[in-house]
matplotlib code that plots the C-alpha trace (Angstrom):
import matplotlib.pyplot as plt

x = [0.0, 2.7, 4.1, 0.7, 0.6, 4.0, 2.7, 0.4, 2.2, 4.9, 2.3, 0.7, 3.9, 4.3, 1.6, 1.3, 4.8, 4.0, 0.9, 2.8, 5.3, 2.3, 3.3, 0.7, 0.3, 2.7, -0.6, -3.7, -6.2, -8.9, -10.6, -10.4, -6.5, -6.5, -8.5, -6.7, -3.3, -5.1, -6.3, -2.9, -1.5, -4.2, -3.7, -0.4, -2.0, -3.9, -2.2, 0.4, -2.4, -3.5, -0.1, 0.3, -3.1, -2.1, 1.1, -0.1]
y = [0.0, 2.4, 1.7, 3.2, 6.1, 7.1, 6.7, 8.8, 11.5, 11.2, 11.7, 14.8, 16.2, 15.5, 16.8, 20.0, 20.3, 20.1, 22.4, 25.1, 25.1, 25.3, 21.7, 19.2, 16.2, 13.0, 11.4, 9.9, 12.6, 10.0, 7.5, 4.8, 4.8, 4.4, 1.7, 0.1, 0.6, -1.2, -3.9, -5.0, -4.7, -6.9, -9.4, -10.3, -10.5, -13.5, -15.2, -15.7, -16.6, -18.9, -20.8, -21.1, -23.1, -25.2, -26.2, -27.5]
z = [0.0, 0.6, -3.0, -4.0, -1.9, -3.1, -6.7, -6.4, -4.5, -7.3, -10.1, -8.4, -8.0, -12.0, -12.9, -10.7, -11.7, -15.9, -15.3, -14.0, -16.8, -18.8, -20.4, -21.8, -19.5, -19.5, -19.3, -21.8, -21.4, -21.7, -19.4, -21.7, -22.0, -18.4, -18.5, -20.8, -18.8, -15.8, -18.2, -19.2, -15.7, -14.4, -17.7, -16.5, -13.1, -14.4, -16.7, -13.4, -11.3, -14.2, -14.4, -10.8, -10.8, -13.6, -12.3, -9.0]

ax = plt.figure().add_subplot(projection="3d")
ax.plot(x, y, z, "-o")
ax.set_aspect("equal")
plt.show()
């Protein structure tokens, strides 16, 4: 849980950082890429939960 917290501290920072030199975002501006970031994430998530069932 901490590794999350510091995440998302780091990515504030980022971005507060960016806005204020009036930079675009190091981010997808849409929902759906986020999504899509999380689907991947939790695709390999699976797959290793998967293969640790399977090899039992």
């Amino acid at each position: 849980m901490k590794e999350v917290f510091m995440a998302l501290i780091a990515g504030l920072i980022v971005g507060m950082l960016f806005k204020f030199l009036k930079l675009p975002l190091p981010a997808p501006p849409v929902f759906s890429a986020v999504v899509g970031v999380f689907g991947v994430y939790f695709g390999g998530v699976v797959l290793d939960w998967i293969m640790k069932f399977i090899h039992q």
